[in-house]
C-alpha positions as CSV (number, residue, x, y, z in Angstrom):
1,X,122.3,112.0,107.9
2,X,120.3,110.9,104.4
3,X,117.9,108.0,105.0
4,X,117.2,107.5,102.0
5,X,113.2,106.8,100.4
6,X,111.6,103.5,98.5
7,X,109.9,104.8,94.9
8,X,106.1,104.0,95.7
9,X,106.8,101.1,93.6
10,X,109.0,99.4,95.2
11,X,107.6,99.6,98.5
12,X,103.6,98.5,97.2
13,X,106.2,95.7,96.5
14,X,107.8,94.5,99.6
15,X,104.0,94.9,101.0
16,X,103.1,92.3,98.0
17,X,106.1,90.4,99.5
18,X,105.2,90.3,103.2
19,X,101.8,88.8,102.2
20,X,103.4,85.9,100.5
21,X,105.5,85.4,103.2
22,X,102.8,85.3,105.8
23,X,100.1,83.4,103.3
24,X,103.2,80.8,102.9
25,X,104.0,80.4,106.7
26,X,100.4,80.7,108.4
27,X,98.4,78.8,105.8
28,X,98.9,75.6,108.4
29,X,97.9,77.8,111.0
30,X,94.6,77.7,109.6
31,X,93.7,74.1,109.8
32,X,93.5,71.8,112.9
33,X,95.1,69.0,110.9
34,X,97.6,70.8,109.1
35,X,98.8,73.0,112.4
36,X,98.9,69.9,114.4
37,X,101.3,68.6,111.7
38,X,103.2,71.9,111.3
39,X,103.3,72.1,115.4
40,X,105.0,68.5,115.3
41,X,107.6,69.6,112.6
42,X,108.7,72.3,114.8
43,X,108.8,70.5,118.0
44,X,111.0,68.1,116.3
45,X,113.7,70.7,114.6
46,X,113.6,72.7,118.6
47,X,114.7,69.4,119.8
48,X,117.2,68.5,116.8
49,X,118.8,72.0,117.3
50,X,118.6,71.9,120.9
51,X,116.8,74.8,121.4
52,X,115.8,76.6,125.0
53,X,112.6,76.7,126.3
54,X,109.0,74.5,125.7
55,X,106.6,73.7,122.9
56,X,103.7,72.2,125.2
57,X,101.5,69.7,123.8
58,X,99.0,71.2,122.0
59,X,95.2,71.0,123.9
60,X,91.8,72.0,122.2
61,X,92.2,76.1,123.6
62,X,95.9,76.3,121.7
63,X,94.3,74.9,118.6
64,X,91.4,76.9,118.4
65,X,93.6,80.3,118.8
66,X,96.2,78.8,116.0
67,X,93.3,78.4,113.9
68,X,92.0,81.9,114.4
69,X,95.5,83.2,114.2
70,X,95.3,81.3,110.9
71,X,92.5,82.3,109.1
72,X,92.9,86.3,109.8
73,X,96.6,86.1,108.9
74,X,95.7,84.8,105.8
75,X,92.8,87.1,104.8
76,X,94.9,89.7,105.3
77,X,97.6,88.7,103.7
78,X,95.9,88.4,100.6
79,X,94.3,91.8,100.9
80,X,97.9,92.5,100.4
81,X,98.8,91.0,97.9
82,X,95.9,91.7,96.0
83,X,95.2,95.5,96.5
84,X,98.9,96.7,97.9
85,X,98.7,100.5,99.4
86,X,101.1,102.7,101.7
87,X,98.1,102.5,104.1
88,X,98.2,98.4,104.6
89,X,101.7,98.4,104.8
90,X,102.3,100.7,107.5
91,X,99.0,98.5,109.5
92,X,101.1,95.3,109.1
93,X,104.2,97.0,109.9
94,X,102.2,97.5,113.3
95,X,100.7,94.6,113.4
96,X,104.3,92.9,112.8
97,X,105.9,95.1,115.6
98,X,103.3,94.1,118.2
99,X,103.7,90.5,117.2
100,X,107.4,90.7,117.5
101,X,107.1,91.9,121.2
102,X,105.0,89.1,121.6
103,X,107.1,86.4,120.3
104,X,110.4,88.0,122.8
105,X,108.0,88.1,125.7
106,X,107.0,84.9,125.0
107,X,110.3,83.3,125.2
108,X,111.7,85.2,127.6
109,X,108.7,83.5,129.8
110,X,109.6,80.0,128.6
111,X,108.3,79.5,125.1
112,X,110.8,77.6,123.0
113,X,113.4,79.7,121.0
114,X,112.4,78.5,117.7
115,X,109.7,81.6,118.0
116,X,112.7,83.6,117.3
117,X,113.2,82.8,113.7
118,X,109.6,84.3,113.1
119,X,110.4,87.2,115.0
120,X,113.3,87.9,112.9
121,X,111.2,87.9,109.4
122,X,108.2,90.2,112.1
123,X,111.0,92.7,112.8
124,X,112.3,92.7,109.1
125,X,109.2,93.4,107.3
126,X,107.9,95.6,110.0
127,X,110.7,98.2,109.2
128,X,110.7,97.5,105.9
129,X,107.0,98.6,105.9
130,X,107.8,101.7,107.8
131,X,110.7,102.9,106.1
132,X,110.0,106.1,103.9
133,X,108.1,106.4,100.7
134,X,108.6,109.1,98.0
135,X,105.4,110.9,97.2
136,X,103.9,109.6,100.3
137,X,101.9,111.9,102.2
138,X,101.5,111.5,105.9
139,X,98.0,111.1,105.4
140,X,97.8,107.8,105.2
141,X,94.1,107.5,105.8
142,X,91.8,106.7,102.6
143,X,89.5,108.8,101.1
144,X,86.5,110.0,102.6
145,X,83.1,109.0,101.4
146,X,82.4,111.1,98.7
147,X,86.1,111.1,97.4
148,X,85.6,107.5,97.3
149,X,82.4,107.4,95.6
150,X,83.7,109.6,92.9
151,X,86.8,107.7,92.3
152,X,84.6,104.1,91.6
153,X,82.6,106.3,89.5
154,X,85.2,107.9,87.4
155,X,86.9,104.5,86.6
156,X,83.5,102.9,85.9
157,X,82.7,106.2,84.0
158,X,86.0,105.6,82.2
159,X,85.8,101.9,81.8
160,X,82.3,102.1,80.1
């Protein structure tokens, strides 16, 4: 069977796209005030849709790890979006793998269901990062050192 390959192109794209996803949904996440908003919003659509499982009140602890959550998630996603490579999207497809087993053993131990529409874009952009990239070696490392040195010295050799 032909799986078929993403030009280099396209792919450095869906890794610019799963940074503006996360930057859009975890920005909240990254203030007390504007989680404990967002936090209310979605308790409020799990009871509207009549959703399974809990959304506990939020206590000091919860806050400070949504806030954490929040700030890394948005660093990194605009490392993404800013500086796309083969190498950051396979790390986030990881990244978005281990969050989706997370989120399913989450509410499969009681956590609302509403998790699960985050999981779905986690498991979508996680194979969408992994998925094959022509050219790509599987090498994904960057350059060593010296390779690296030389690299910002030939463009600012070339730029000057």
């Amino acid at each position: 069977m032909h799986i078929p390959v993403f030009d280099s192109g396209r792919y450095l794209r869906i890794v610019r796209a799963s940074g503006w996803y996360d930057l859009l949904v975890t920005w909240p996440f990254a203030l007390p005030w504007t989680f404990a908003w967002l936090y209310a919003q979605l308790n409020l659509l799990a009871q509207a849709l009549a959703l399974p499982g809990t959304l506990h009140p939020l206590d000091t602890t919860h806050m400070l790890l949504a806030n954490l959550l929040g700030s890394v998630v948005v660093v990194w996603s605009v490392a993404r979006i800013v500086a796309p490579t083969v190498l950051l999207g396979r790390l986030d497809g990881v990244a978005r793998f281990l969050f989706a087993a997370w989120q399913i053993y989450a509410v499969a131990h009681g956590a609302n269901a509403i998790v699960l529409g985050f999981t779905a874009f986690e498991l979508l952009f996680g194979v969408l990062q992994w998925w094959r990239v022509a050219g790509s070696s599987t090498a994904l490392c960057p350059p060593g050192p010296a390779q690296g040195n030389d690299r910002v010295n030939g463009r600012a050799r070339a730029a000057a």
